[in-house]
Steps between C-alpha positions, in 0.01 A plus 500: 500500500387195274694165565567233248679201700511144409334192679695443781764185493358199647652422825578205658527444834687259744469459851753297689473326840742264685330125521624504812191705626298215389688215560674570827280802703141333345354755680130509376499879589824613330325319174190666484716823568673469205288414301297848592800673412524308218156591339577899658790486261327372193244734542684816576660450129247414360333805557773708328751266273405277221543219734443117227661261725610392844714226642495420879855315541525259852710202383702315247179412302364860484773649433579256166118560420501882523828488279374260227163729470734818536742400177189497288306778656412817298609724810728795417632535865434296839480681847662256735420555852659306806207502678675309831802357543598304219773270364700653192563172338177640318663770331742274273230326310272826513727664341568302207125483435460844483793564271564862366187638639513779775467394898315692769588394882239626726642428871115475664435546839120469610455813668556854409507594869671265727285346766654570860563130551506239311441157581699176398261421193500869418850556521537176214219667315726818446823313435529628115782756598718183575377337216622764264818568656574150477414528098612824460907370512382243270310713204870694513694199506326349219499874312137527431428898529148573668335787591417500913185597722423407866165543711160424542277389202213805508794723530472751290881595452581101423225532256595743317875369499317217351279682219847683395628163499258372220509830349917426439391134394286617258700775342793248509305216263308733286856651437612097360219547209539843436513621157635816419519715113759671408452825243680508251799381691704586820641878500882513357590803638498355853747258609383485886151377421600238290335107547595252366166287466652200508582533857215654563284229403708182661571700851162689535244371245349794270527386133567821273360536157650701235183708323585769212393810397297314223305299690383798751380684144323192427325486805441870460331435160247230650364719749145514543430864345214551784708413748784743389248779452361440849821501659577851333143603689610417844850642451266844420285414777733416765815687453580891404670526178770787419707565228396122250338507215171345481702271211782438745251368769372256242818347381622484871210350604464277195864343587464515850229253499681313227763416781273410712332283317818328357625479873160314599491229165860425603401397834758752634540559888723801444592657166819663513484736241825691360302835466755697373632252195526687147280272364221536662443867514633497097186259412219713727661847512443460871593330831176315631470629842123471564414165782177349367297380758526184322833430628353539899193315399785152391739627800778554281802731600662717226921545568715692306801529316477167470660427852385132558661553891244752538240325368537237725548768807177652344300076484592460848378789664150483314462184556587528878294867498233499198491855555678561167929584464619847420841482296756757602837649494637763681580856394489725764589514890462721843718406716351731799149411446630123433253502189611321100296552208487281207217337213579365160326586194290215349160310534448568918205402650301787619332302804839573696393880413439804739091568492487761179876484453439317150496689174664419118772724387684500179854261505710766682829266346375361201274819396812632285595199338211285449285583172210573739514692905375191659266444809682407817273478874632706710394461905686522852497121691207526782593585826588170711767262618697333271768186443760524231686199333750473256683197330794488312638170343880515587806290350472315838150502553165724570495787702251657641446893706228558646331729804223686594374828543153771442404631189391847587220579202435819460577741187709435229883550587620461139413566146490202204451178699289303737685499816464447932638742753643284761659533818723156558517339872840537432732793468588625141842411629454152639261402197772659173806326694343184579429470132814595384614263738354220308431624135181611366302608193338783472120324513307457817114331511296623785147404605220581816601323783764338768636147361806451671479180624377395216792668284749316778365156399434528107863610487624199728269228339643651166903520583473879451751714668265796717603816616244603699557885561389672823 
């Protein structure tokens, strides 16, 4: 399946050692030790983080260094690793350089497999564990939340702690400048999913613009006519047709591709578009449910009902996944074969799709209504595991649900809407009362993939309350 991820965060990193090791043991041998495990550490990230800087902190003068280069440092996150025994008089200043941005510890020990004895210099040499317990007390103390790894640096599990580490930093700042459209305006008809975008902005960062029905017609009406003519010959080419006009397809494409468009000249990250508002289907006869690939090609997400808490659900997990988000809610249960079914109409992207699951069907809810049948895709969600996330901004705050489980692929289970067949780690019964338990809407995001450490931190770093359902 094609990716679409973002550069990586860049990462600092900051390795502490007592100057005691120096100034007191000035054992020549312990020195050049550390120092090799130094330049093992350096390189081990650098082979799979976006590593820009790295401070070596030994004394009073290195420390206020490191922190005066740290304060104006372009680093998103900083790995700190207590690479010995070390005095947590550090952590004070360090902290107040680094500000709001997200901590790593990394409690290192040199060897992945313990030697059978160790020697007096070697025993120093692995002293980190007392190092970080000694900071450990103080991080908490001092209420700086950090995500935690121990072991040795070509380790693979530490290193790819680390990697979901940067993966969390990154989604976490790219969600500060996110900008997200709103279509013609958030849906009335549900309370639960309302946001108030206010809050939204000032305690997690999106920006939401207001764009009207006019100004998707006008971006309709500029459309390169070769461009909407050759869109119309891959939808022929690519994807069985039953039941829409050849005139249908045209408009449907034609306004399709006019959202996308509009969605990439805004600069959008996610365009939450109220699909079912009167006054868009009024103006084109139709719902636009077609997903140019224009809107994969700029890596923007389409929500909708205009539920801003699921379009930030639905920013996170592509940007932590790139795999693409399938929007969802839930219709249907088994109890005895633990298995839910659910989709949403709307632009979906077919890449989630089942292998020849994809075709374009009429509007099964619109078709009556609308002046024209429509063209909705229609496709089952490929086989695979899966995480879901949900937010929901609260009176007292954001909430978020979210858990895994396997999307089973296979044939279609239900008529009129792109939808997954999943069976949830958790019961039916554990997963409907924890979520009753807490509140919910009735909109889930799901993409490819396991992110829940990642899921753990964003929600952490971002004062969101998780239930993590399992």
């Amino acid at each position: 399946m094609e990716t679409r991820l973002p550069s990586t965060a860049p990462i600092g990193l900051l390795i502490l050692r007592a100057e005691w090791f120096d100034r007191v043991v000035a054992l020549p041998e312990l020195h050049q030790a550390v120092e090799v495990d130094q330049e093992r550490i350096v390189q081990a990230l650098q082979g799979r983080l976006n590593l820009q800087q790295a401070w070596t902190v030994n004394s009073q003068s290195s420390l206020e260094t490191a922190c005066g280069e740290l304060r104006h440092s372009k680093v998103q996150g900083v790995i700190l690793v207590f690479q010995v025994w070390a005095e947590d008089f550090y952590l004070a200043p360090f902290l107040q350089a680094l500000g709001n941005r997200p901590l790593a510890v990394w409690c290192f020990q040199p060897w992945q497999k313990l030697p059978l004895s160790l020697s007096f210099l070697e025993v120093l040499r692995g002293s980190g564990w007392v190092g970080t317990f000694e900071g450990l007390g103080t991080l908490r103390n001092l209420k700086k939340p950090f995500f935690f790894t121990f072991g040795a640096p070509h380790q693979e599990r530490v290193l790819t702690e680390l990697e979901q580490f940067a993966r969390a930093v990154t989604a976490y700042q790219a969600l500060k400048q996110a900008r997200f459209g709103l279509l013609p305006h958030r849906n009335e008809q549900m309370q639960s999913t309302f946001v108030d975008e206010f809050r939204l902005l000032h305690e997690l960062g999106p920006s939401v613009e207001y764009l009207s029905v006019q100004q998707l017609a006008e971006a309709t009406r500029r459309l390169n006519e070769a461009e909407v003519q050759q869109y119309i010959t891959e939808l022929h080419q690519e994807f069985p047709l039953r039941g829409v006009k050849d005139e249908t397809l045209e408009q449907a494409a034609r306004v399709s591709l006019g959202l996308a468009h509009l969605a990439v000249e805004r600069k959008l990250d996610v365009l939450s578009f109220n699909d079912i508002a009167e006054e868009t289907h009024r103006f084109f006869g139709l719902r636009p449910a077609l997903y140019p690939a224009l809107l994969w090609e700029h890596n923007i997400s389409i929500g909708l009902e205009g539920d801003l808490g699921a379009a930030t659900a639905m920013f996170l997990l592509q940007q932590l996944s790139g795999k693409g988000v399938f929007f969802a809610e839930f219709w249907v249960w088994d109890e005895a074969e633990n298995l839910i079914i659910g989709g949403h109409a709307g632009p979906q992207n077919p890449r989630l799709a089942e292998a020849g699951s994809v075709w374009i069907s009429p509007d099964f809810e619109f078709a009556q209504s609308d002046a024209s049948e429509g063209a909705h895709l229609q496709f089952v969600v490929a086989k695979g595991r899966v995480t879901l996330l949900q937010m929901r901004c609260t009176p007292q705050g954001w909430q978020a649900i979210a858990t895994q489980g396997s999307s089973l692929g296979g044939a279609s289970r239900i008529e009129g809407y792109p939808h997954v067949v999943l069976r949830l780690d958790p019961s039916i019964e554990s997963f409907l009362r924890g979520c009753a338990e807490v509140g919910t809407t009735q909109h889930f995001v799901l993409t490819f993939g396991d992110y829940r450490r990642e899921i753990h931190l964003l929600c952490e770093w971002l004062g969101i309350s998780l239930l993590w359902l399992k």
